[in-house]
C-alpha positions as CSV (number, residue, x, y, z in Angstrom):
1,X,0.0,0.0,0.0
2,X,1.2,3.6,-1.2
3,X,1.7,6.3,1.6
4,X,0.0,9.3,0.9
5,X,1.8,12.1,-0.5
6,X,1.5,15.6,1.4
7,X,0.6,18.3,-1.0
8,X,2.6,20.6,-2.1
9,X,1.1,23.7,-1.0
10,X,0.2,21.6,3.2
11,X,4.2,21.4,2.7
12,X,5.0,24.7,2.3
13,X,1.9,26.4,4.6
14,X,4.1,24.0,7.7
15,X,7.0,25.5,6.0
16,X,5.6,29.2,6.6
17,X,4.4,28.3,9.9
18,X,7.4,26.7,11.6
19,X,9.7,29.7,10.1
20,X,6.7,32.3,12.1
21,X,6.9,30.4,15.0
22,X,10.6,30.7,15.5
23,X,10.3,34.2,15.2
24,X,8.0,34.9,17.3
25,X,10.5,32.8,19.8
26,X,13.2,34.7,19.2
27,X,11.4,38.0,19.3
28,X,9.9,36.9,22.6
29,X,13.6,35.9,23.4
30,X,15.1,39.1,22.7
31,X,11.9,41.2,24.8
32,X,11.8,38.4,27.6
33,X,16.0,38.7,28.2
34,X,17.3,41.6,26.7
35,X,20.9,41.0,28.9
36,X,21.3,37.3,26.6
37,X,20.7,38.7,23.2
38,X,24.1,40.0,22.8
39,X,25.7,36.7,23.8
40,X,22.9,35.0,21.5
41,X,24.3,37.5,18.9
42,X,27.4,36.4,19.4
43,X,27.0,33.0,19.1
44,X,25.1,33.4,16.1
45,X,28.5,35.1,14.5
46,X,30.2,32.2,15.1
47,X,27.7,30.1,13.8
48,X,28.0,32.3,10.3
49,X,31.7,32.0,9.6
50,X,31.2,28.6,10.7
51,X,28.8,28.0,8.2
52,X,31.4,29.2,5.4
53,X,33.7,26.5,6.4
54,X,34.0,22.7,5.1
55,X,31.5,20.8,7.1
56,X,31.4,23.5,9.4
57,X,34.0,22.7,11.2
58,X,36.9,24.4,12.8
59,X,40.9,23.5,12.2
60,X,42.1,23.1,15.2
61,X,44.1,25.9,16.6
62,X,41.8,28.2,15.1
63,X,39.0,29.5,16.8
64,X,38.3,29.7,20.7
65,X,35.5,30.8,23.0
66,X,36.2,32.6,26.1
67,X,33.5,31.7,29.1
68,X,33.2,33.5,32.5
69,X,33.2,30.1,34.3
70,X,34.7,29.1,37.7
71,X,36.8,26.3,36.4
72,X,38.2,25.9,32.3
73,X,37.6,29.3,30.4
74,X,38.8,29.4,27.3
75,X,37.9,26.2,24.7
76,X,39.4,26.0,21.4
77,X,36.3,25.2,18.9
78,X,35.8,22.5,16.7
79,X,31.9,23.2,16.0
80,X,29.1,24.5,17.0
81,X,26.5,21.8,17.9
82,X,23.6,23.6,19.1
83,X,21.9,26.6,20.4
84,X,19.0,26.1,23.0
85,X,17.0,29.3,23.7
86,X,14.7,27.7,26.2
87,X,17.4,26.6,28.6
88,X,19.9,29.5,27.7
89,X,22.4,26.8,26.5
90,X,25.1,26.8,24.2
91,X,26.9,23.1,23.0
92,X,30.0,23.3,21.7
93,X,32.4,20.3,20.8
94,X,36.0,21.3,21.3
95,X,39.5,20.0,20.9
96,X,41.0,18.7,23.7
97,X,44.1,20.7,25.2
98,X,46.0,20.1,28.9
99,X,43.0,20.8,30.9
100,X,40.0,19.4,28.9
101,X,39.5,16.2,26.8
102,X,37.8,16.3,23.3
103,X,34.3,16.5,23.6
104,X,31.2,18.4,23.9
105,X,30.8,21.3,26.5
106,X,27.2,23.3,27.3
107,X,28.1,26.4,28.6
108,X,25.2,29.0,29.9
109,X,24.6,31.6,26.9
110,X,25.1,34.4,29.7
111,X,28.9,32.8,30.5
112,X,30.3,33.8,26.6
113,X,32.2,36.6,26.8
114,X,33.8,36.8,23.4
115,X,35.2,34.4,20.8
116,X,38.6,34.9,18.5
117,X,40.6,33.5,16.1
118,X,44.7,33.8,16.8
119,X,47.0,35.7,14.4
120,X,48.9,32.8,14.2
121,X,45.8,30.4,13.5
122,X,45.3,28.0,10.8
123,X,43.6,29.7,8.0
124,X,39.7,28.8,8.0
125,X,39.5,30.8,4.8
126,X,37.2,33.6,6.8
127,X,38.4,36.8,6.9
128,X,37.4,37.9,10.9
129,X,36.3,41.1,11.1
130,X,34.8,42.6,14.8
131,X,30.8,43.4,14.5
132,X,28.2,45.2,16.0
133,X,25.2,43.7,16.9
134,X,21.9,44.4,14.8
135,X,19.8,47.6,16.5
């Protein structure tokens, strides 16, 4: 027995309405916690150059996050894994270095305090530039 094919145009009205309802989260995001939106911002910069790289991930060496934590602080980024805007969350999975072993870290979205890539980095191919967030 054939499953039924979803119509075209049922496809694309749940298309419309996912895309709406994740804005009105994030505009409700922004109004709800105005102090997380530039760490959110942030995060979402990284996420762009990311995004230009091959499978979106890292070299090693070549990008790090800097987290106001009580113990590690500064993890050297292999990809972003997720954002979650309900529990303020960040995953990242990072390379592992003399305090930290390879593997996936969930820092609080209010704990990034900035992100950068060393001048002596290997090339990802993305120019860096600083950035402003959007008004």
């Amino acid at each position: 027995m054939d499953e039924p094919t979803q119509d075209p145009e049922d496809t694309l009205r749940d298309q419309h309405y996912a895309d709406f309802q994740r804005q009105l989260a994030l505009d409700r995001f922004r109004e709800d916690k105005p102090q997380l939106w530039l760490q959110y911002q942030r995060v979402l910069k990284l996420a762009e150059i990311a995004s230009k790289l091959p499978d979106e991930i890292f070299p090693a060496g070549s990008c790090f996050v800097h987290a106001n934590l009580v113990g590690a602080q500064t993890f050297c980024v292999k990809s972003l894994t997720g954002i979650d805007l309900d529990t303020c969350q960040v995953s990242l999975e990072v390379y592992g270095d003399d305090e930290l072993e390879a593997g996936i870290v969930v820092l609080p979205l209010e704990s990034v305090e900035w992100f950068g890539f060393p001048a002596t980095a290997v090339p990802v191919g993305v120019h860096f530039r600083g950035f402003a967030p959007k008004e």
